[in-house]
C-alpha positions in Angstrom: -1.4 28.9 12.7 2.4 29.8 13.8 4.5 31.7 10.9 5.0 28.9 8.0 5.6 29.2 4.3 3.1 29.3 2.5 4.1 26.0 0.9 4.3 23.8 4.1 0.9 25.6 5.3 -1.3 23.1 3.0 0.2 20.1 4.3 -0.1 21.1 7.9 -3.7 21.8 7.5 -4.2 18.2 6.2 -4.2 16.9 10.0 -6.5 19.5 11.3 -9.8 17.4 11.0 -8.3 15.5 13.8 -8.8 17.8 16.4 -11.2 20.2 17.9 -10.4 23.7 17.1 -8.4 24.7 20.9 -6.4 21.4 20.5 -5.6 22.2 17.2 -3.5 25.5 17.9 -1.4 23.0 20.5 -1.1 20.5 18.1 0.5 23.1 15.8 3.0 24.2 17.8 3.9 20.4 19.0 4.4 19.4 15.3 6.2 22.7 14.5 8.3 22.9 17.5 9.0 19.4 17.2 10.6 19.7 13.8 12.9 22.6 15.4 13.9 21.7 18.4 17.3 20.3 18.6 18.1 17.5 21.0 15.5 16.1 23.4 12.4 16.1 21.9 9.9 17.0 25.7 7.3 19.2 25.8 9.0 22.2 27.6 11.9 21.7 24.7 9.1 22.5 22.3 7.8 25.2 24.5 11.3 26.9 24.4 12.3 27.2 20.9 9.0 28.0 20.1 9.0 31.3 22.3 6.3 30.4 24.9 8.2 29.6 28.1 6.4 32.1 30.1 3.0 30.3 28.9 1.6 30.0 32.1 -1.1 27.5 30.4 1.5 25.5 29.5 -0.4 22.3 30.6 -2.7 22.6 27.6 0.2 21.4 25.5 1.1 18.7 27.5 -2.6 17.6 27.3 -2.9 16.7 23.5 -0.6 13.8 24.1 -2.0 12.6 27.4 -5.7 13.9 27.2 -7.2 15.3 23.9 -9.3 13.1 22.2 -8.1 12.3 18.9 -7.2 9.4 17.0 -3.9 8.7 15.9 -4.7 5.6 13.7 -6.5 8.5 11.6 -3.9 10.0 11.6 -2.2 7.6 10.0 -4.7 7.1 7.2 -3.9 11.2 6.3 -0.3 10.7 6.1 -0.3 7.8 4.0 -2.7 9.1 1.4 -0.3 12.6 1.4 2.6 9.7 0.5 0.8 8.5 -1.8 -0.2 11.2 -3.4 3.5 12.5 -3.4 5.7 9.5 -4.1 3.6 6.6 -5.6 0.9 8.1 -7.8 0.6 4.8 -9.4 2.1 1.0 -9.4 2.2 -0.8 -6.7 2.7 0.4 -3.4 5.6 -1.4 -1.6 5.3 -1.5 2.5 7.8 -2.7 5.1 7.2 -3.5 8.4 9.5 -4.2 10.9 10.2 -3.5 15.1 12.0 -1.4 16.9 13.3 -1.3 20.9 12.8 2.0 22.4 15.2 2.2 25.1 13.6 3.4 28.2 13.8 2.9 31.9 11.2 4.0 35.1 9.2 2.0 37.0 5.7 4.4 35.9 6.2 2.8 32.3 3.9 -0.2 32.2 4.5 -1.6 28.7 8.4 -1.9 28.9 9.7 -5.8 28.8 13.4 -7.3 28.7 14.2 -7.6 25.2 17.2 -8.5 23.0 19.0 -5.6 21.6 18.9 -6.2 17.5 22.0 -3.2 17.3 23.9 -4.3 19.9 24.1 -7.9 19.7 25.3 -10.2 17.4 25.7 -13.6 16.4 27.7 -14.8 19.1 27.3 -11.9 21.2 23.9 -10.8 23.4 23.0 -7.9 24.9 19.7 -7.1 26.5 18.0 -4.2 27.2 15.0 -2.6 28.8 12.3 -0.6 27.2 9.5 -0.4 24.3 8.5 -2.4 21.7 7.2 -1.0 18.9 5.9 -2.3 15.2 6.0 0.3 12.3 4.4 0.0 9.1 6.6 2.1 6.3 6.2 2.9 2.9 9.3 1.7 0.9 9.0 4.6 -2.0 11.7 6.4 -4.4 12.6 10.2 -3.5 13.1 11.6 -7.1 15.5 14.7 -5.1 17.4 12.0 -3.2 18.3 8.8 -5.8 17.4 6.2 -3.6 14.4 4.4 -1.6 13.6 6.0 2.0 11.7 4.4 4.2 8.5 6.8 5.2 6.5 5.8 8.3 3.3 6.3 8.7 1.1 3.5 10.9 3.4 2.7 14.5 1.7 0.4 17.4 3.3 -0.5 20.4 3.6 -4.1 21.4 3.3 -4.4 25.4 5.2 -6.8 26.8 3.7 -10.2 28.4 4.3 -9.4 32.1 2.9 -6.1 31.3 -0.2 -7.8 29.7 -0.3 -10.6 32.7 -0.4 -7.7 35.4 -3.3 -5.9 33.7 -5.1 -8.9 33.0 -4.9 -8.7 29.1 -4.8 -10.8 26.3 -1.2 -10.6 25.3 -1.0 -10.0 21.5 2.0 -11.9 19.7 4.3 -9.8 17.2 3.1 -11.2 14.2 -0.4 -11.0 15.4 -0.1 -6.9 15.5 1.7 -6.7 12.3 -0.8 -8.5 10.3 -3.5 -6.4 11.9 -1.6 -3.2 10.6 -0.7 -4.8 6.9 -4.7 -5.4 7.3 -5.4 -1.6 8.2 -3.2 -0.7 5.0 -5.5 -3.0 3.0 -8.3 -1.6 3.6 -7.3 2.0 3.3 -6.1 1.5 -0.2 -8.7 -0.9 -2.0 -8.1 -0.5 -4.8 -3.5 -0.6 -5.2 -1.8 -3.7 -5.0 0.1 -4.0 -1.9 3.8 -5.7 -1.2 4.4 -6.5 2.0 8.6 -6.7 2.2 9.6 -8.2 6.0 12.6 -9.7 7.6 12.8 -13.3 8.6 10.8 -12.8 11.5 7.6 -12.6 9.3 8.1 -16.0 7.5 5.5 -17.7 9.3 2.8 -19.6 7.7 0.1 -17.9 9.7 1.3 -14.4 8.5 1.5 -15.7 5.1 -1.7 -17.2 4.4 -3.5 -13.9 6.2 -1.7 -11.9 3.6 -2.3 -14.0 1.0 -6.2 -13.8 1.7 -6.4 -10.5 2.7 -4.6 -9.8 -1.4 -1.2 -8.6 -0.1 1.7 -9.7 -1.6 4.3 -11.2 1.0 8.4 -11.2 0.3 10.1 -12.6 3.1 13.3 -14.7 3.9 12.4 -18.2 4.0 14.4 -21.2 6.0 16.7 -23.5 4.1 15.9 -26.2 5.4 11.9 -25.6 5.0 9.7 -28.8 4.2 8.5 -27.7 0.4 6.1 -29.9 -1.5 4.8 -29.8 -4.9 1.2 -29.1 -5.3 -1.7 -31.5 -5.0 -2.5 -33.9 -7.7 -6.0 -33.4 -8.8 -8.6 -35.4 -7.1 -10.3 -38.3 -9.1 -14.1 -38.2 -9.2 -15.6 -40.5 -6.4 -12.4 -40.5 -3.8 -13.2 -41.1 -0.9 -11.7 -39.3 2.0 -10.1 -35.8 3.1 -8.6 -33.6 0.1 -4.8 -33.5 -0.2 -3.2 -30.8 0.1 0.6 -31.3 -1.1 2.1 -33.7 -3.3 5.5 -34.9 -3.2 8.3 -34.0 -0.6 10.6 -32.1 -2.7 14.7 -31.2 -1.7 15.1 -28.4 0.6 16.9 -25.3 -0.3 19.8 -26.4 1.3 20.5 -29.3 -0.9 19.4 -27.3 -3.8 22.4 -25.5 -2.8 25.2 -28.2 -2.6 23.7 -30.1 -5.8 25.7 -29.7 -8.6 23.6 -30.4 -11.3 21.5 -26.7 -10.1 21.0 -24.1 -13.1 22.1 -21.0 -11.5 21.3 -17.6 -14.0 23.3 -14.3 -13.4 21.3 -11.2 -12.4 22.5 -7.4 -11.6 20.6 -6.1 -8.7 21.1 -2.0 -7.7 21.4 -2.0 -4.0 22.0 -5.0 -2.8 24.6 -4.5 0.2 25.9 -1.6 -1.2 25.2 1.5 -3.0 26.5 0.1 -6.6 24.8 -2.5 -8.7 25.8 -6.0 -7.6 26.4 -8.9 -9.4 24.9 -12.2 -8.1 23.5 -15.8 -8.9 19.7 -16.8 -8.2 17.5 -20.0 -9.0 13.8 -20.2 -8.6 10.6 -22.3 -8.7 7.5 -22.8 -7.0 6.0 -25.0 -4.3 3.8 -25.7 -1.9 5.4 -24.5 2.1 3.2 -27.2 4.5 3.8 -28.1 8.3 1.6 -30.1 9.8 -1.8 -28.0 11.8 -1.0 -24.9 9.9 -2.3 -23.5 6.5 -0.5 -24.4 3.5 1.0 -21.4 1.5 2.1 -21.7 -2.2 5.4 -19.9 -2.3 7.8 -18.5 -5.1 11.0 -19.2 -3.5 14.2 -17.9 -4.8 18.0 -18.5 -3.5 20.6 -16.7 -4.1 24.4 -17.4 -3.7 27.5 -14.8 -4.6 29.7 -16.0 -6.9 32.9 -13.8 -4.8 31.7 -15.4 -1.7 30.8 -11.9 -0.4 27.8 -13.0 1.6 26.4 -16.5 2.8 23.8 -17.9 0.8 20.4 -17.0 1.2 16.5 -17.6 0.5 13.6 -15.7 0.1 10.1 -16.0 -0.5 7.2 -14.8 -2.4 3.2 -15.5 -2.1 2.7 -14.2 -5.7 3.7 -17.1 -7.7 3.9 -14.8 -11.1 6.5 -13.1 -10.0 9.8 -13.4 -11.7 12.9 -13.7 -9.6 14.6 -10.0 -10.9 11.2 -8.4 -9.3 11.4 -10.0 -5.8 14.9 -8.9 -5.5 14.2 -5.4 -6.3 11.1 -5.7 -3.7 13.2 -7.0 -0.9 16.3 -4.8 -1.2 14.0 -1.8 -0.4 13.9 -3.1 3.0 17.3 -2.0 3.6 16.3 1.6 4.6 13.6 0.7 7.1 17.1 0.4 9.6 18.2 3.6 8.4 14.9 5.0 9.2 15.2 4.0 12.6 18.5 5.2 13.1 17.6 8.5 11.7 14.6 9.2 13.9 17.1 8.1 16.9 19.6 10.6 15.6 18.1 13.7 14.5 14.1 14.0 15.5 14.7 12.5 19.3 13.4 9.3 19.4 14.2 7.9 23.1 14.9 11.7 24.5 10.9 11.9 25.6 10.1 11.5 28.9 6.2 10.8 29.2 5.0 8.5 31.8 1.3 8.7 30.8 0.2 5.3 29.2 -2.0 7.6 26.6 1.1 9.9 26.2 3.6 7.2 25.6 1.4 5.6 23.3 0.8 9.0 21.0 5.2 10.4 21.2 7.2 7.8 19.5 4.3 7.0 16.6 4.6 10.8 15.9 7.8 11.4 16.2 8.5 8.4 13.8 5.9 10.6 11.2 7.6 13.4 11.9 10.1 11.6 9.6 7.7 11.4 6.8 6.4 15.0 7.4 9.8 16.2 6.9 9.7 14.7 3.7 7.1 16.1 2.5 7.8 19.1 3.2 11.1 19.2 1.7 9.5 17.7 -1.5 7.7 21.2 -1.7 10.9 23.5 -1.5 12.8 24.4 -4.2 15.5 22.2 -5.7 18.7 25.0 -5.1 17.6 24.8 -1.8 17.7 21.5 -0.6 20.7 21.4 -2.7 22.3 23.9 -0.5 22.7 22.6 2.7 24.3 19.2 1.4 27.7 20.6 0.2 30.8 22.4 1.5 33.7 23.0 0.0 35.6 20.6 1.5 32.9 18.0 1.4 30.4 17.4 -1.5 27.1 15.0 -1.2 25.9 14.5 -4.7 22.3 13.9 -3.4 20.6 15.1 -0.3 20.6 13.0 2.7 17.3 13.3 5.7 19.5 15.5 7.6 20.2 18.0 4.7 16.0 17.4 4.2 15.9 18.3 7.8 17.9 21.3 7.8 16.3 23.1 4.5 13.0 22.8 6.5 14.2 24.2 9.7 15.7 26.9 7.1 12.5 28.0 5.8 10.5 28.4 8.6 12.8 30.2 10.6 13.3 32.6 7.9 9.3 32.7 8.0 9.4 33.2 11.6 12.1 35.9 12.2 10.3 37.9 9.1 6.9 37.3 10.7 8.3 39.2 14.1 9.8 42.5 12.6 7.9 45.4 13.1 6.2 47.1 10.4 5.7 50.9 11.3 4.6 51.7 7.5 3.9 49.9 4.6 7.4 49.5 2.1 8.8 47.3 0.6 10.8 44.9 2.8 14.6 43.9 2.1 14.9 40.1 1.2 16.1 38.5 4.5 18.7 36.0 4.4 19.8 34.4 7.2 23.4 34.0 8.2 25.7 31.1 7.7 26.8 30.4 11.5 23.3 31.4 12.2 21.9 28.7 9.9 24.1 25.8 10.7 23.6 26.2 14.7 20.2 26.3 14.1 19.3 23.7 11.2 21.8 21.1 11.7 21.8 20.5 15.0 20.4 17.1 16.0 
């Protein structure tokens, strides 16, 4: 194994069952190199910081992501019980899943598509752009050392595009058809935790719903306000003839709800909700029955929500658990917040859109480990010292009462190159060695850049 501290060594070793014992020294220096490079995150990048650019088998490396045999859905399953293990011992374990556009262009790329660009465009504005789809699976969990929720992936599938799919003679698979078959996955790797599923509008499909519902995962997800609620079906008489019913009345939608004046609104305080402080906001919620006609019928929680300051436009979510109160589903679906911020830190400081693979196999392996490598990070910074994580978040003209993921970042890139340059120092006779520190400059060009 490459020079570590002895506290990251025992997490590495973690993935080793997925390889064979040669791919597994290639796979090291991938994941470590990967964490220190700076900038684009390609192969020969990795090569380069990690001292082997006159490797003449150099093509060994490039073969774990476009030729080794391993399986990075296992992969998965190792990385989510280490964040388990680490962040949610116990309760229940809160996932968000959501997609992403990786930007790429080249005509060798065979899953790329024409999509809309969720960053770029707005409301009245669209912008398209060329490249990946991709469909993560995160878990939303508290960092005790940084105060707030981080989103930690750990299960990523691409999402090919239909031409792609046409031209290869495939089945194309919908969006909402991969995502429940990852929410699935996460099912069945933790029997025995109750799941939340937290998802953006684009999962409020009664499809999704009722598969999560039967597969014992609990949905929150925007709902429409102008769905078609019912109430539930009146109980069936002994000897009735004819089908079952399966809603009752047609009850108002959401929308009139919302211009009634006779609706009882209740005042709630809910931490994180657009904002970093506590804000202050109006709900009202109730059950029903969500039908349309040829697809299952769901019975939702739904809850709307209004700002008294006229801050944001109202909105409605949704819940399949119908126990839950209206204070819990908030505090479910504000997590998803930092599944963006997730994305936009992978894009910032671990490379995500810098790798240039053109093997199918290759491109299907980079960006689902790079977006890990996010979660890796984590843990390892978990394992370092308070003081030290501490350290790299202040200046003296610039305090950050918490840590952010580039600070996490940086204290990891510390500590292993403070591993490595102790690891290469000769050693003519056996004394005791001088504590090395490494020098300021030294330390910010090397653990800060992204």
């Amino acid at each position: 194994m490459p020079d570590l501290p002895t506290c990251f060594a025992g997490l590495i070793l973690a993935f080793k069952p997925l390889f064979v014992h040669r791919s597994w020294r290639h796979a090291q220096i991938l994941m470590i190199g990967a964490i220190l490079t700076p900038g684009q995150r390609t192969v020969t990048s990795v090569l380069r910081i990690m001292g082997r650019a006159q490797d003449r088998r150099f093509v060994n490396v490039h073969r774990i992501l476009n030729r080794a045999a391993w399986c990075p859905r296992t992969g998965g399953r190792i990385l989510l019980g280490l964040l388990i293990a680490a962040f949610v011992p116990r309760g229940p374990v809160v996932l968000g899943i959501d997609d992403t556009i990786e930007r790429r262009r080249g005509r060798r790329i065979a899953a790329k598509g024409i999509y809309r660009d969720p960053v770029r465009s707005s409301d009245s504005h669209f912008v398209k752009a060329s490249g990946l789809r991709w469909m993560s699976l995160m878990l939303l969990a508290p960092i005790p050392w940084a105060g707030r929720i981080w989103a930690l992936p750990f299960l990523t599938a691409l999402v090919p595009s239909e031409r792609a799919c046409r031209e290869r003679g495939r089945r194309h698979k919908p969006l909402l058809d991969i995502g429940r078959q990852l929410a699935l996955q996460a099912r069945r790797w933790l029997p025995g935790r109750d799941l939340v599923l937290v998802g953006d509008g684009g999962f409020c499909a009664l499809n999704f719903l009722d598969a999560m519902r039967r597969g014992r995962i609990t949905a929150v997800t925007r709902l429409r306000l102008d769905a078609a609620l019912y109430e539930p079906a009146p109980p069936r008489p002994p000897g009735t003839i004819g089908r079952p019913r399966t809603k009752g009345a047609r009850l108002p939608t959401l929308a009139a709800t919302l211009a009634a004046e006779d609706t009882l609104w209740h005042r709630l305080t809910v931490p994180g909700w657009y904002g970093p402080n506590p804000c202050s906001i109006e709900v009202v919620s109730g059950t029903a029955v969500w039908r349309h006609g040829g697809l299952p019928v769901v019975p939702i929680r739904w809850v709307l929500v209004r700002d008294p300051q006229n801050r944001f436009p109202p909105q409605s979510l949704l819940c399949t658990d119908l126990a839950c109160d209206a204070s819990q589903i908030l505090s479910w679906f504000v997590r998803r917040w930092s599944v963006e911020v997730t994305f936009q830190e992978a894009r910032a400081h671990l490379g995500v859109e810098t790798q240039r693979q053109w093997s199918d196999t290759a491109i299907a392996r980079t960006t689902p480990c790079l977006l890990a490598l996010f979660s890796i990070v984590t843990l390892l910074a978990a394992r370092l010292p308070a003081r030290q994580r501490r350290s790299f978040a202040t200046a003296a003209w610039y305090h950050k009462p918490r840590p952010t993921f580039a600070d996490a970042l940086a204290a990891v890139r510390w500590a292993t190159w403070r591993e490595r340059t102790l690891a290469t120092s000769p050693r003519r006779q056996p004394r005791t060695k001088p504590r090395f520190r490494l020098p300021s400059p030294w330390a910010y060009a090397l653990c800060h850049a992204a």
